[in-house]
C-alpha angles and dihedrals in degrees: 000000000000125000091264120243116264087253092059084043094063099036104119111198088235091062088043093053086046095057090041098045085048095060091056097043079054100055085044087062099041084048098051089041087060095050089047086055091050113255123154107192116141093221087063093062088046087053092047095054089041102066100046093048078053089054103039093039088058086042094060095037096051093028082097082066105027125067101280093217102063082038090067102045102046082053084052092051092064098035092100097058096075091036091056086044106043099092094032088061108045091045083053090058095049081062098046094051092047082067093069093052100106122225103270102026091089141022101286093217092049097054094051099056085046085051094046096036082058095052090047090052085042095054091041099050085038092059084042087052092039088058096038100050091041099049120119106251099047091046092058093041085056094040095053082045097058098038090054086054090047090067113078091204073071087076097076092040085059084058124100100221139013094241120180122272090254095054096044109084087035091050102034112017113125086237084055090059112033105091092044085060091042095053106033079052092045098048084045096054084053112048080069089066095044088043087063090040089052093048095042130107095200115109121258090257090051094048091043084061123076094199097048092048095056108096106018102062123086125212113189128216091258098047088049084047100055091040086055107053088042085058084049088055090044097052090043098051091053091050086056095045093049097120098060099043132080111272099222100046090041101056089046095056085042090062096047093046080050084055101048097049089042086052091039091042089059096051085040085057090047098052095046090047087050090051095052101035087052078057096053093042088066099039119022130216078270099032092240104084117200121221090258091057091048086053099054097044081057094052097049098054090047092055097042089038088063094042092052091051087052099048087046085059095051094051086049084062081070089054091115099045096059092082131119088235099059095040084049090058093045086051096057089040083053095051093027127077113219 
């Protein structure tokens, strides 16, 4: 790698992580501003749990290098932000999902009370989360919290510990820390492969190819769940440590990693709109469900059921990828100028 510019030489991985916490403090607010004023469009509620899972997700990865009590309590500031969103969102991708069903393929009656009955649910956890995200206390928690991040002698106060100024680039300089972020995502993101491969039945021959595997392993909603949000980390962390990686290799891992969570978001959404809608099915909006609405509730599980199995093969296409030597080989592309 090049001898790095005096700007990457003096880049601390405390300031890093303050300019990078701030952004996300930022889009909170803007978010939270929006909702005050009365808006009720779904991607703000994505933007808004966005940037907290940025913020948290980079707390939990730097807290090894950053004072871990006030770690720990930035992380609790935004807590509420995913508590006060949970149900709004999954009943938001149920609707979303009741968008794909094509005219013909269920009772159209049927599917226009469920629809109604969701954007009944979706208005009614939107106006819980509204007062909970604009009340006072959580407002000013969020507001000391960005203004401590808006002052950059806030950078030394982020740091573990006061080392000495000799010891500061070499102990807390973004370059000081990257490996150890590439590798401790990387080994993360593949437990969960080796997870699937440990709980498997398939021989080792089935399991080495990608197109005999497809098919035959099965990746549960929990398992989908955990490699997602590590893909998440990953893509997150090399976002952060942008400044010290090679620009080429790392937009094109940027956009894989954007792929992947694209193609593991939408079985995620499956698996959350066949949850609910096995619990619907049951129940009802009105807890007596007629024979039409058993019927579309059928027809939808059948229909996702099938598309979840699809997208599960595709991902299975990557099965080769998804080992430490290959990860290895992207990191040093990633550090090492070629």
């Amino acid at each position: 790698m090049t001898e790095p510019d005096s700007r990457t030489d003096i880049l601390l991985l405390a300031e890093q992580a303050r300019q990078f916490f701030k952004h996300q403090t930022q889009a909170v607010r803007t978010c939270l501003d929006r909702l005050d004023a009365g808006e009720e469009d779904p991607e703000l509620i994505h933007d808004l749990r966005v940037a907290a899972r940025r913020f948290t997700s980079l707390i939990r990865q730097t807290e090894p290098y950053l004072d871990p009590a006030w770690c720990r309590q930035a992380a609790k500031s935004l807590r509420p932000v995913r508590k006060a969103t949970n149900r709004l969102r999954d009943t938001s991708v149920l609707i979303a999902r009741m968008a794909t069903v094509t005219p013909g393929q269920a009772p159209s009656q049927a599917w226009t009370d469920l629809v109604d009955w969701l954007r009944h649910e979706q208005h009614k956890h939107l106006e819980k989360a509204r007062q909970k995200l604009v009340a006072q206390k959580f407002r000013q928690q969020l507001e000391q919290l960005d203004a401590f991040l808006g002052d950059q002698a806030s950078t030394s106060r982020l740091l573990r510990t006061e080392p000495s100024k000799s010891d500061l680039y070499a102990l807390y300089s973004l370059e000081g820390v990257r490996t150890a972020l590439l590798f401790r995502q990387t080994a993360t993101l593949l437990a969960q492969r080796q997870w699937i491969v440990a709980e498997s039945e398939l021989p080792a021959e089935v399991l080495a190819d990608p197109v005999l595997a497809a098919g035959f392993l099965a990746i549960a909603p929990e398992v989908i769940h955990r490699i997602r949000l590590a893909a998440k980390d990953f893509r997150y962390a090399l976002e952060f440590l942008a400044p010290v990686l090679q620009p080429e290799p790392l937009a094109a891992w940027l956009s894989s990693f954007r792929t992947l969570q694209d193609q593991l978001g939408t079985i995620h959404d499956l698996d959350l709109a066949l949850e609910r809608i096995a619990s619907l099915e049951k129940h009802g909006p009105d807890s007596k469900p007629a024979q039409d609405w058993l019927e579309l509730c059928s027809t939808l599980k059948r229909a996702w059921r099938e598309e979840r199995q699809t997208l599960v093969d595709q991902l299975q296409t990557q099965w080769s990828d998804w080992t430490a030597e290959r990860y290895e080989c992207k990191i040093y592309d990633l550090i090492f100028q070629k």
